[in-house]
Legacy VTK file of the C-alpha trace (Angstrom):
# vtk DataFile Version 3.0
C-alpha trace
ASCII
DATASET POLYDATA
POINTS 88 float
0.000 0.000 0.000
0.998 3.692 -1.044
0.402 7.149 0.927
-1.029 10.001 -1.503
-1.996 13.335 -0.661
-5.093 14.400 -2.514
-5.344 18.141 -2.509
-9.303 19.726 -3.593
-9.465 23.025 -4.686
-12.929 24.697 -4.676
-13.183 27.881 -6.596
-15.906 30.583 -5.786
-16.672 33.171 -8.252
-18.652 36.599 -7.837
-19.404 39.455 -10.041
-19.583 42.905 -9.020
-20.140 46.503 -10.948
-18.732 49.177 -9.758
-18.234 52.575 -11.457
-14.489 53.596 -11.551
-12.246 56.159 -14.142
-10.038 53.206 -14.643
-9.869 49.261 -14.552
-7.135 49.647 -11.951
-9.211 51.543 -9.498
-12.336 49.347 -10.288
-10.763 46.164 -9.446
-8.991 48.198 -6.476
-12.617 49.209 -5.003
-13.991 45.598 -5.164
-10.400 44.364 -3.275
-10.709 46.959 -0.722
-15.059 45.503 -0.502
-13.866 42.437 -0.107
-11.468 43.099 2.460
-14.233 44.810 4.127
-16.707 42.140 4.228
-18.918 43.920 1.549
-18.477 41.123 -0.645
-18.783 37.569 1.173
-18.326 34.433 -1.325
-20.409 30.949 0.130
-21.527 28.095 -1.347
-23.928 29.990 -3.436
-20.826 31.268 -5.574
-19.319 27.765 -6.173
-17.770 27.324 -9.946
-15.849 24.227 -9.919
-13.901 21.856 -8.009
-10.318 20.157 -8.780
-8.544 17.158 -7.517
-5.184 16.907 -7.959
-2.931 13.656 -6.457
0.702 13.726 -5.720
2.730 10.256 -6.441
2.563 7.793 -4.163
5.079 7.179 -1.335
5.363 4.841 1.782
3.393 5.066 4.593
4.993 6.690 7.157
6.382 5.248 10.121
4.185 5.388 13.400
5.607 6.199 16.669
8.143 9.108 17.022
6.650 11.292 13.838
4.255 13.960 13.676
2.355 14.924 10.565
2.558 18.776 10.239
2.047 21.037 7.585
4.479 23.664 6.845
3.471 27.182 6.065
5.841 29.244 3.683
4.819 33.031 3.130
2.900 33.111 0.007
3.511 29.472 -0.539
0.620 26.938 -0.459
0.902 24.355 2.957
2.544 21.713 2.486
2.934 18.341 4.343
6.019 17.545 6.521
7.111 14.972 8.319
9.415 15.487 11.453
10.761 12.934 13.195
12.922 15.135 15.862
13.373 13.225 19.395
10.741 15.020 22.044
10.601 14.837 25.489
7.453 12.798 26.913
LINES 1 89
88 0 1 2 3 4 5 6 7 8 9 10 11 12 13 14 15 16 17 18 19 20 21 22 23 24 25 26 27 28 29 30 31 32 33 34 35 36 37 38 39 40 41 42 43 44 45 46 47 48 49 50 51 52 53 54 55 56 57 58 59 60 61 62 63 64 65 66 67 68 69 70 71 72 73 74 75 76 77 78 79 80 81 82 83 84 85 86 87
């Protein structure tokens, strides 16, 4: 038997009008809405979903590791395994 990670990406999807001079400062009122909770996105605004699966590998090892995921600025999470001695 393998291990796989199966990552699912959902993807919401909203239109809003605004009236602007510019396309910059259109799409730069309906950021600063949406980082203001005007616009909220729910399962109403669903478009698609995507599965993608990374190779397969061995199972880890039980017992001393610990499943993590590590978080790299403007990086998606990704799993790690650490297998550092702790103390009980």
């Amino acid at each position: 038997m393998k291990e796989f990670d199966v990552t699912i990406t959902e993807t919401l999807e909203k239109t809003v009008s605004v009236t602007a001079t510019s396309k910059e400062e259109a799409e730069e009122k309906v950021r600063q809405g949406y980082f203001d909770s005007e616009y909220v996105l729910d399962a109403d605004n669903f478009t698609q979903v995507d599965f993608q699966t990374s190779e397969g590998r061995e199972p880890a090892r039980k017992g001393n590791m610990i499943g993590v995921l590590l978080v790299k600025p403007g990086e998606f999470p990704q799993p790690f395994l650490d297998s550092t001695e702790r103390e009980a």
